[in-house]
PALO-483907 format. One record per residue (C-alpha): residue number from 1; x, y, z. Coordinates in steps of 0.1 Angstrom, whole numbers. Last residue first. Layout:
BEGIN
+-----+-------+-------+-------+
! num !     X !     Y !     Z !
+-----+-------+-------+-------+
! NUM !     X !     Y !     Z !
...
+-----+-------+-------+-------+
***
This chain:
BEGIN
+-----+-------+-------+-------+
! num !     X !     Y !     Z !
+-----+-------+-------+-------+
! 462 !    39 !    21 !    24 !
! 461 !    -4 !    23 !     8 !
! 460 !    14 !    27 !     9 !
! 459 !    39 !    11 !    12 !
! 458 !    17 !     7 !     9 !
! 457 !    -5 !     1 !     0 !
! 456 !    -9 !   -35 !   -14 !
! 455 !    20 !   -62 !   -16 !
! 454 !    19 !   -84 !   -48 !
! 453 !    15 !  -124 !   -53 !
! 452 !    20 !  -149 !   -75 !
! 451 !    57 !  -160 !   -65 !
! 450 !    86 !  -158 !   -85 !
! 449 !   114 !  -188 !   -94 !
! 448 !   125 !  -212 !   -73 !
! 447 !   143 !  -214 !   -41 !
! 446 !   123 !  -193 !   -15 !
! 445 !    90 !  -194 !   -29 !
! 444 !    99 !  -234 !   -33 !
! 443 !    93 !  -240 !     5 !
! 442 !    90 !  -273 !    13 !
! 441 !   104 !  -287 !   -21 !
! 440 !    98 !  -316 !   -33 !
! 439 !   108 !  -311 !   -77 !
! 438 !    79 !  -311 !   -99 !
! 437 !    99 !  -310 !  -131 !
! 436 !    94 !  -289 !  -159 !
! 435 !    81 !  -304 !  -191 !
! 434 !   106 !  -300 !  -220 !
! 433 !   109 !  -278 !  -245 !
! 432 !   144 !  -269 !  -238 !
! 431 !   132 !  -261 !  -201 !
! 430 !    97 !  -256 !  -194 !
! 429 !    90 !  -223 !  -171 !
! 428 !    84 !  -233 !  -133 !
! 427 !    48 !  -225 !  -122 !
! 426 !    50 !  -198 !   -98 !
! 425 !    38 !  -167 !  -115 !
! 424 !     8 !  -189 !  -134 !
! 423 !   -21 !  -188 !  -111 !
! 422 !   -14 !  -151 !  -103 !
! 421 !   -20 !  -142 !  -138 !
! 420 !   -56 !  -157 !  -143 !
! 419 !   -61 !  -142 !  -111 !
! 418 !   -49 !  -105 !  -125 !
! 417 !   -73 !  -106 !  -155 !
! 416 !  -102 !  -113 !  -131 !
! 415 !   -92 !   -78 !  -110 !
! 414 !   -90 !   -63 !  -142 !
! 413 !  -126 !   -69 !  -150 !
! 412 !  -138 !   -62 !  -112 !
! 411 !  -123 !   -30 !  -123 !
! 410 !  -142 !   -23 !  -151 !
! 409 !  -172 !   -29 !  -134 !
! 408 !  -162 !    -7 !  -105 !
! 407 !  -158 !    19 !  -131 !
! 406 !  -192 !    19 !  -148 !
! 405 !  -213 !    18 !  -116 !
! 404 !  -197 !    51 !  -106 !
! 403 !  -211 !    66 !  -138 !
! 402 !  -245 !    46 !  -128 !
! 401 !  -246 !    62 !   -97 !
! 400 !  -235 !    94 !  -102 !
! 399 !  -266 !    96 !  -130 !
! 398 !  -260 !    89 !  -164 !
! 397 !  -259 !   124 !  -189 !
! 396 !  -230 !   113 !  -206 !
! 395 !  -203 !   139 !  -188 !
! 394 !  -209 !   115 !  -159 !
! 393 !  -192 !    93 !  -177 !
! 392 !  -160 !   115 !  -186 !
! 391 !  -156 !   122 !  -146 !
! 390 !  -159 !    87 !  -132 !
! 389 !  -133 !    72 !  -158 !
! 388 !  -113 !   105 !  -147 !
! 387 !  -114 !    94 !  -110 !
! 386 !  -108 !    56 !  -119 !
! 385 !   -80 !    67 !  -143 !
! 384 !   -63 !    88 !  -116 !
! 383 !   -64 !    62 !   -89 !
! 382 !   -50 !    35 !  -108 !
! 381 !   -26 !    55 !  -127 !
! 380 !   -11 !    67 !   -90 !
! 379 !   -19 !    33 !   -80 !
! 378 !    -3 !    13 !  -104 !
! 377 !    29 !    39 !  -104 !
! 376 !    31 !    32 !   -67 !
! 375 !    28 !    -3 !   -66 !
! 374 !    60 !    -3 !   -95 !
! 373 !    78 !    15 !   -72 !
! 372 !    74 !    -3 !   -46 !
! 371 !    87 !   -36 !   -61 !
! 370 !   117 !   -18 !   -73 !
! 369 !   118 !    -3 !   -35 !
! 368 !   117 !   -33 !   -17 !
! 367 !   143 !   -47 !   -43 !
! 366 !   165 !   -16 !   -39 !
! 365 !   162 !   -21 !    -6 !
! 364 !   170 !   -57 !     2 !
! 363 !   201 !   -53 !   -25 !
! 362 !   225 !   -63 !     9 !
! 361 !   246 !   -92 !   -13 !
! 360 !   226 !  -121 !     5 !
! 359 !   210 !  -138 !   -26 !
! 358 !   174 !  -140 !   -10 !
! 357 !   174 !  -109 !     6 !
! 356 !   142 !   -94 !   -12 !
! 355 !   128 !  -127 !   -26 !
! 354 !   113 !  -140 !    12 !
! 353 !   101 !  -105 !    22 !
! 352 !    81 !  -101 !    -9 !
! 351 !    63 !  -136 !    -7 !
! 350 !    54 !  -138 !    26 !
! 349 !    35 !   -99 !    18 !
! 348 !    24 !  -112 !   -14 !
! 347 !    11 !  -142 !    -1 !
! 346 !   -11 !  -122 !    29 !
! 345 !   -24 !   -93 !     3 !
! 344 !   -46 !  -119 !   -16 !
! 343 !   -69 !  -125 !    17 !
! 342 !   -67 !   -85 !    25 !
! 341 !   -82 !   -78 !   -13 !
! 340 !  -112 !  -102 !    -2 !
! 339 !  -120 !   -90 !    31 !
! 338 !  -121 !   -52 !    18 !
! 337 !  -141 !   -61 !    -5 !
! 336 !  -166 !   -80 !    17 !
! 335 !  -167 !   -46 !    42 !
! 334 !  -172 !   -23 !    16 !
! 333 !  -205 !   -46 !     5 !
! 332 !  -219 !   -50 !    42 !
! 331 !  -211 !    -8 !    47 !
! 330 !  -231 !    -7 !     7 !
! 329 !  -262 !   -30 !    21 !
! 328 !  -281 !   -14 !    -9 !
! 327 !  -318 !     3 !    -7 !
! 326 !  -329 !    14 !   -43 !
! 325 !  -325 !    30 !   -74 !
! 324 !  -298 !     3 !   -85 !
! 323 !  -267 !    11 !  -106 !
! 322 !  -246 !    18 !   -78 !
! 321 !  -259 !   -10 !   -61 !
! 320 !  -249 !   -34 !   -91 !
! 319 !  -213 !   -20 !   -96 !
! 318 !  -207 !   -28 !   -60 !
! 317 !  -217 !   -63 !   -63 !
! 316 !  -194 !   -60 !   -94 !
! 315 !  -164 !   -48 !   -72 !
! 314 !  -175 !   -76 !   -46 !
! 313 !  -172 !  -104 !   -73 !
! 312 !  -139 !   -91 !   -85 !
! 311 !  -125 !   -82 !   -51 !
! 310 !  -132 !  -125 !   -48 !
! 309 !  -114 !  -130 !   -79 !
! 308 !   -88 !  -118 !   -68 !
! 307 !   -88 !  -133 !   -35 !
! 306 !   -92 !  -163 !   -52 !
! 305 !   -56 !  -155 !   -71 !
! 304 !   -35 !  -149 !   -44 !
! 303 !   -49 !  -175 !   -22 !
! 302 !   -40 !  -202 !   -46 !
! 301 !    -5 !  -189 !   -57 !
! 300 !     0 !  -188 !   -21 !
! 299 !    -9 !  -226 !   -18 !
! 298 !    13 !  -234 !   -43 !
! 297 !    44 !  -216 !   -28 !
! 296 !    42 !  -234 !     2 !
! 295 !    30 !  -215 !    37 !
! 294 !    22 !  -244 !    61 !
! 293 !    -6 !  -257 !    35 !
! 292 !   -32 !  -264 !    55 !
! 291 !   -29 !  -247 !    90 !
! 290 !     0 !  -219 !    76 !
! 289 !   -28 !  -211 !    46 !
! 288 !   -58 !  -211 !    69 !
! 287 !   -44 !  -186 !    95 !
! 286 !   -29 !  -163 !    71 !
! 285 !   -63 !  -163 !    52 !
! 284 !   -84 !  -158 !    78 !
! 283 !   -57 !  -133 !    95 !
! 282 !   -59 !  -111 !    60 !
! 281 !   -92 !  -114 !    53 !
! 280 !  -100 !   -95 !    89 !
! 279 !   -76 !   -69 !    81 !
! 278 !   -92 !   -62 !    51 !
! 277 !  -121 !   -56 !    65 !
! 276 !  -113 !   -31 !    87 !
! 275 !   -99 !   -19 !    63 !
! 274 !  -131 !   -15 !    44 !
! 273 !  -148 !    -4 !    78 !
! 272 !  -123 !    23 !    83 !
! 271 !  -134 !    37 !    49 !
! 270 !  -169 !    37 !    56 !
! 269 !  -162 !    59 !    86 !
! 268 !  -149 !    81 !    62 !
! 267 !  -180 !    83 !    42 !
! 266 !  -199 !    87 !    79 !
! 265 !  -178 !   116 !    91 !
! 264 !  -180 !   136 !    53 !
! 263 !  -218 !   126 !    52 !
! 262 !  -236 !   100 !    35 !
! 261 !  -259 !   109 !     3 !
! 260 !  -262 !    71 !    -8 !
! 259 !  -253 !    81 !   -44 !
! 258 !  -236 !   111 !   -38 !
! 257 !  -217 !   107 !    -6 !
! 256 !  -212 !    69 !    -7 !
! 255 !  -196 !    74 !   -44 !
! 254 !  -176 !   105 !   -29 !
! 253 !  -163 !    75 !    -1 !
! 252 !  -155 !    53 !   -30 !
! 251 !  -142 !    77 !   -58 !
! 250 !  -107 !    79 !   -50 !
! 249 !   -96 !    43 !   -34 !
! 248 !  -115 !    26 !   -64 !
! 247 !   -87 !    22 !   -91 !
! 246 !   -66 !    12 !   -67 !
! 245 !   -70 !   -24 !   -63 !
! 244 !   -69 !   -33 !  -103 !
! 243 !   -38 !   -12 !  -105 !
! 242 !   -25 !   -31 !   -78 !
! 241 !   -23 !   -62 !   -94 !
! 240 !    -9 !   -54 !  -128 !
! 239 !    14 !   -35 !  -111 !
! 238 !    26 !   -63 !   -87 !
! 237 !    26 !   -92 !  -114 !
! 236 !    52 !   -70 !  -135 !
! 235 !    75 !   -64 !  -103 !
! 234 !    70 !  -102 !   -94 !
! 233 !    82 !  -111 !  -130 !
! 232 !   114 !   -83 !  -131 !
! 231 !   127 !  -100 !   -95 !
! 230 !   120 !  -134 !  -102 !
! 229 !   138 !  -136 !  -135 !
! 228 !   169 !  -113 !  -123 !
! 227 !   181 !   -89 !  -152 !
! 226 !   160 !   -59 !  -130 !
! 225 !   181 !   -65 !  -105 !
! 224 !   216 !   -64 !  -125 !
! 223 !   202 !   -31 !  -139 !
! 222 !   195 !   -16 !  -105 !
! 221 !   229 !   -26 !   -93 !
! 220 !   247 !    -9 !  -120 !
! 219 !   228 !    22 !  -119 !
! 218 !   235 !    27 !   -82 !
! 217 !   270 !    26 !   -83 !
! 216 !   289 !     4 !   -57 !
! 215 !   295 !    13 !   -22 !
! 214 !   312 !   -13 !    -4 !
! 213 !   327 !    -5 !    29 !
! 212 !   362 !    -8 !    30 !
! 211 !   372 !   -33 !    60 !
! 210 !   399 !   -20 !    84 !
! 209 !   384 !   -23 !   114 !
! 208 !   352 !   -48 !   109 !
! 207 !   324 !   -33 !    90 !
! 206 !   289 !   -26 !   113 !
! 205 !   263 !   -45 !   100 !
! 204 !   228 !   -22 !    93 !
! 203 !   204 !   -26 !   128 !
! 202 !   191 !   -51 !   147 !
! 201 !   197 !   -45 !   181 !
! 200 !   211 !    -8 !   180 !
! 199 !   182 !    -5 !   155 !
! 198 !   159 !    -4 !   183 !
! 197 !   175 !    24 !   202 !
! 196 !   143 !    47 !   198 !
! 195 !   131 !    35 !   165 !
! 194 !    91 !    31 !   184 !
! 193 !    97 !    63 !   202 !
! 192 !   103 !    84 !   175 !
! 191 !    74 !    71 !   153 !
! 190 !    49 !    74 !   181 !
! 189 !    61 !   110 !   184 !
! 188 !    57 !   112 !   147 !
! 187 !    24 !    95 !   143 !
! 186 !     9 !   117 !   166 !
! 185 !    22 !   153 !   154 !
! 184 !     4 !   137 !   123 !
! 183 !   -31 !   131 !   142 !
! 182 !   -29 !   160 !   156 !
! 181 !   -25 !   181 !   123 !
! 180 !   -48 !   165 !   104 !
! 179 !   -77 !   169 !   131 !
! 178 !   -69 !   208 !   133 !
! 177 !   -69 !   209 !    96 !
! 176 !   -98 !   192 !    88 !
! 175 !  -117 !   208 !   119 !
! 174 !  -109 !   246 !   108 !
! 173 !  -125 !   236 !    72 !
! 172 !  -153 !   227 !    89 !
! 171 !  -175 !   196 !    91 !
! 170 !  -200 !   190 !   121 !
! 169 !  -185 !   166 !   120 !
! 168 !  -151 !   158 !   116 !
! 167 !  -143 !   150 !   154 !
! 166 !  -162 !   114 !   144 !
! 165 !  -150 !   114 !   113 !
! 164 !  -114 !   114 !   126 !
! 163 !  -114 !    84 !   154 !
! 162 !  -125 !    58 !   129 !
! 161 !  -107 !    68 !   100 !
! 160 !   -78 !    71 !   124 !
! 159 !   -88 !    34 !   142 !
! 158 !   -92 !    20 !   103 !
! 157 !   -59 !    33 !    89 !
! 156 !   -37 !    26 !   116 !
! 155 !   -51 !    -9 !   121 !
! 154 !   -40 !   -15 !    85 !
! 153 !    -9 !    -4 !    93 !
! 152 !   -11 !   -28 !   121 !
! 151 !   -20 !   -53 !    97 !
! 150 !     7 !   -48 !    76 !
! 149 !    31 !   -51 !   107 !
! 148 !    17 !   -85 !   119 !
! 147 !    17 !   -98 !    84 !
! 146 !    52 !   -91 !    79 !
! 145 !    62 !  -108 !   113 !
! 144 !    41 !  -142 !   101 !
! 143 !    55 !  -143 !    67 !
! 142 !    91 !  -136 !    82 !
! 141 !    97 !  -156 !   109 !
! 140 !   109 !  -190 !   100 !
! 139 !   138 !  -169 !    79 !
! 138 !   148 !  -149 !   108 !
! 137 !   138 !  -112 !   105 !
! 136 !   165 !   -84 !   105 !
! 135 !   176 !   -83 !    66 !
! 134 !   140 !   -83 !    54 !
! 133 !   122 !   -63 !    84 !
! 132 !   148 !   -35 !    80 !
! 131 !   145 !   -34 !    40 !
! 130 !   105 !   -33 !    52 !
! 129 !   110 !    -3 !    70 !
! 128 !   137 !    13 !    41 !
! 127 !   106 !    13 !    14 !
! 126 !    81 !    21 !    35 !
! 125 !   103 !    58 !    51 !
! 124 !   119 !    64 !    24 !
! 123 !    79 !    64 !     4 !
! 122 !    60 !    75 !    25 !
! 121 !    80 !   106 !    32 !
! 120 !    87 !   118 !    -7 !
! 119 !    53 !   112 !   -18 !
! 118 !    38 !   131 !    11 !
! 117 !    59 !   159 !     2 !
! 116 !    50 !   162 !   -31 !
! 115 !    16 !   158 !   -20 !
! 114 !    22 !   192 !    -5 !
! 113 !    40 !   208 !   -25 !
! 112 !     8 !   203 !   -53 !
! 111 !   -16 !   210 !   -24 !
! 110 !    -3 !   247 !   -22 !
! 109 !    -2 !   249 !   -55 !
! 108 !   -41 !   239 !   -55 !
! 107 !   -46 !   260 !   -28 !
! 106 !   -37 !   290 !   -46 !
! 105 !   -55 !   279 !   -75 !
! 104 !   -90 !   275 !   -56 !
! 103 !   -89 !   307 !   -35 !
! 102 !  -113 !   310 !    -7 !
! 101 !  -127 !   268 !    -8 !
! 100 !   -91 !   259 !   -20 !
!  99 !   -79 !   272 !    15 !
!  98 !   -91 !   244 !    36 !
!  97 !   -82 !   221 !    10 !
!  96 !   -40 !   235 !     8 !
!  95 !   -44 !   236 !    48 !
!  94 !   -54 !   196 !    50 !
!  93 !   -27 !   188 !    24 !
!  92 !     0 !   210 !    43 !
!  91 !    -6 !   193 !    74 !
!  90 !    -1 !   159 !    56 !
!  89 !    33 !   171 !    41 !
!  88 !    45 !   182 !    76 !
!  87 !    35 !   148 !    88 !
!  86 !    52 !   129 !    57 !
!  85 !    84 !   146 !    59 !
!  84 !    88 !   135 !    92 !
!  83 !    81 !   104 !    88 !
!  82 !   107 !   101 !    56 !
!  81 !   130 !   117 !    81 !
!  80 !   122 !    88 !   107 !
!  79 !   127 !    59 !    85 !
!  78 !   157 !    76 !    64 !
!  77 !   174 !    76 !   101 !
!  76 !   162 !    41 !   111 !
!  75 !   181 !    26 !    78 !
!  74 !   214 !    25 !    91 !
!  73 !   242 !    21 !    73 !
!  72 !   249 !    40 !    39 !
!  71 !   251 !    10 !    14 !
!  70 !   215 !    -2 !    18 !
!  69 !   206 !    30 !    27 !
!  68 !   209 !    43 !    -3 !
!  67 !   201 !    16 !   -22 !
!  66 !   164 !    21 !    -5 !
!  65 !   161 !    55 !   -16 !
!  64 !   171 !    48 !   -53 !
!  63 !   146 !    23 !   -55 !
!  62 !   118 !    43 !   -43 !
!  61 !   126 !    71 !   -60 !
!  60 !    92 !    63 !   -83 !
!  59 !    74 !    76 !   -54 !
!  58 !    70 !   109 !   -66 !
!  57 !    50 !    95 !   -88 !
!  56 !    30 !    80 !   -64 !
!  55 !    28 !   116 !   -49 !
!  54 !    15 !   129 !   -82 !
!  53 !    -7 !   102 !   -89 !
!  52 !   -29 !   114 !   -50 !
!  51 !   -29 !   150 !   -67 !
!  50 !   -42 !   140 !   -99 !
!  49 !   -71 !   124 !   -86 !
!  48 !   -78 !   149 !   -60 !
!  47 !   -81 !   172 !   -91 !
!  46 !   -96 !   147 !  -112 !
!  45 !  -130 !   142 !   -89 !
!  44 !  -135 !   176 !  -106 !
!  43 !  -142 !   202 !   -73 !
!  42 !  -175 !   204 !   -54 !
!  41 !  -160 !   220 !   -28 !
!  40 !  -182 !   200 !    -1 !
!  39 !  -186 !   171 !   -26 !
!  38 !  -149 !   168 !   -46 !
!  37 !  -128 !   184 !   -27 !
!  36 !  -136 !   167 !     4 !
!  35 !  -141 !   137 !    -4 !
!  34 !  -100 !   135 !   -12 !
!  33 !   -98 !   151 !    16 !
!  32 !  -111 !   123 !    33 !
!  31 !   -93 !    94 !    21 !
!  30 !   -58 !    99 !     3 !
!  29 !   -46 !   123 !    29 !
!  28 !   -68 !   115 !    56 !
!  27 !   -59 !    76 !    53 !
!  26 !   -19 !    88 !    46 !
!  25 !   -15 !   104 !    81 !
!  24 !   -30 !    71 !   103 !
!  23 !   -12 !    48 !    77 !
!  22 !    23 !    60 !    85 !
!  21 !    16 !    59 !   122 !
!  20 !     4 !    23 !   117 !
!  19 !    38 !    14 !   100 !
!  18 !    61 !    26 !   128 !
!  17 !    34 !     5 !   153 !
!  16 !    46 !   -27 !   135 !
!  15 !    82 !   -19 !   136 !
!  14 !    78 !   -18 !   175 !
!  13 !    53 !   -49 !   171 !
!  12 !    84 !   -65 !   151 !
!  11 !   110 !   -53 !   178 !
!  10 !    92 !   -71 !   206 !
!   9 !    86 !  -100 !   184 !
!   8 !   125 !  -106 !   181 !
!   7 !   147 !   -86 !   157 !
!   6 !   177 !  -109 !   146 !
!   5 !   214 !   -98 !   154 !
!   4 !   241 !   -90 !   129 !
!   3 !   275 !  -105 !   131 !
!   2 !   299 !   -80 !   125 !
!   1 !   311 !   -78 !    88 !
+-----+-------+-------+-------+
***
């Protein structure tokens, strides 16, 4: 193979803005319609519930998607197709809601495509712009270039949440899909120009003349992945993870419409200030880990699981205001959880580019896409259950708050069950009985076994 050259920082924030054009389209999609259906409409909270599971489903391909570029060449071209996909899929979305409210069922089916759609571009376009990071990112680079594009994405969330409820109200149907449909003809073009030529740079490895390029079966590979320790133990650890971080993207910005009675603009609003802060927990912990621990495997393990348990404190904060009568600083509360899930997300993201090319045979994708895979499912059940969980206690005679109430609860549970799990993923296992040995390693994510840590949205959400 040709010698492949390394992305510098200018092709990182290039990368970088890819990802924040993904995030602008899947905030509304996920987000707003979402609180949509279920207070203007005043649809099941399951409906958008199902909808959002369905293109994580979809998202099972992940691995296949990544394989295939991973033996096709370049990966720019399932970047921008997957983008593409994704904008026509986020247009549909906003016309499927706009028409539920003058025939439900025919915007439902309209909504199904749709999200089938969405599924499909989020998740060739994530899976192979990460693959691209792995493979083109120096070593000393990679936990620091990974958490500049994750928080761009993150950026691309909170400026479109921003931007969008403020042209959303007064709210109409004509405004949801007018707003949809600029933002996504926005993230395309930004999307075209950002790949334009970059992959020339640090793009797939040419073959030599007269070297076969390897192709092998896609089965095969997947099952010698899957036989790796680190490989099947991270993809546990990240859905066990995420579904204790998704369960609340559905039903927070209808919880802030029915409990604190906040309009579509300001409930979406809310939603850039959660990522807003999660990209502030994500530099403080960046920042802290490199000063103090300069990025060991420990000292991920550590930040993965207190920001666990931090969600879990602000989820049950959370619980508490719903169940209150009263006044409740809900924008400080969002704002906290956010913090907290974005200090966890910072080790899985180090983590996740350092175990995806770690054996050099050019599996990056499949890896990327195992591991995304297994987010998706997380967060289609996630969101789902959350929604129904929402659904069957309201059915008990408690008020929204209280139903709502219910479910954060439970997930401030699950988010305790996953710190107690983070703090063992990177322990060494005993061998023959024996104690393992604390060996001095500067870097043991990138030697030893799996690291305690899993990426968040992916791919969302990417």
């Amino acid at each position: 193979m040709s010698q492949r050259e390394t992305l510098g920082w200018i092709g990182i924030f290039r990368l970088g803005l890819v990802q924040t054009a993904l995030g602008a389209i899947v905030v509304l999609t996920t987000s707003t319609m979402n609180r949509v259906m279920v207070v203007e409409l005043e649809l099941a909270a399951a409906l958008p519930g199902f909808l959002v599971a369905f293109h994580y489903a979809v998202q099972m391909l992940r691995p296949r998607w990544g394989h295939g570029a991973d033996v096709g060449g370049r990966r720019s071209v399932w970047i921008l197709g997957g983008m593409a996909v994704l904008a026509m899929g986020g247009i549909g979305a906003s016309l499927a809601t706009a028409l539920m409210g003058e025939a439900t069922w025919a915007g439902i089916a309209l909504a199904v495509f749709s999200f089938f759609l969405i599924g499909v571009g989020v998740g060739a376009a994530g899976t192979n712009l990460l693959a691209l990071l792995a493979t083109r990112v120096e070593a000393k680079r990679r936990a620091p270039a990974a958490t500049v594009v994750w928080l761009m994405m993150i950026a691309g969330f909170a400026v479109t949440a921003g931007f969008a409820g403020h042209f959303l109200d007064p709210y109409s149907p004509q405004r949801l899909v007018l707003v949809t449909s600029v933002t996504a003809a926005g993230a395309f073009t930004l999307t075209l120009l950002a790949l334009w030529g970059l992959e020339r740079r640090g793009g797939a490895p040419v073959p030599t003349a007269g070297e076969p390029r390897e192709r092998p079966a896609f089965a095969i590979v997947l099952k010698e992945v899957w036989g790796e320790e680190h490989s099947r133990r991270f993809t546990i650890f990240v859905f066990l993870s995420m579904l204790a971080y998704s369960a609340q993207d559905l039903i927070l910005e209808p919880f802030a419409g029915l409990r604190f009675g906040m309009t579509p603009g300001e409930s979406t609003q809310l939603s850039g200030v959660q990522h807003g802060g999660v990209f502030v927990g994500m530099i403080l912990a960046a920042v802290l880990a490199t000063r103090f621990g300069q990025g060991r495997a420990e000292v991920l393990r550590l930040w993965t699981a207190g920001g666990c348990l931090a969600s879990a404190v602000a989820l049950y904060l959370l619980a508490t205001g719903g169940a209150m009568t009263g006044a409740w600083p809900l924008k400080t509360n969002v704002f906290l959880l956010g913090a907290a899930n974005g200090a966890f997300a910072v080790a899985a993201i180090s983590s996740m580019m350092a175990l995806a090319g770690r054996d050099g045979k050019r599996r990056e994708g499949l890896r990327m896409g195992l591991w995304g895979a297994a987010q998706a499912i997380a967060f289609g059940l996630g969101g789902l259950l959350g929604a129904l969980g929402v659904d069957l206690a309201r059915q008990s005679q408690l008020s929204p708050g209280e139903a709502y109430a219910i479910v954060f609860a439970l997930e401030a549970t699950l988010f305790l069950f996953s710190a107690r799990l983070a703090l063992k993923l990177t322990r060494r296992e005993p061998v023959d009985g024996r104690e393992p040995v604390n060996e001095p390693e500067p870097a043991p994510i990138l030697t030893s076994g799996p690291s305690g840590a899993a990426a968040p949205a992916a791919q969302q959400r990417s």
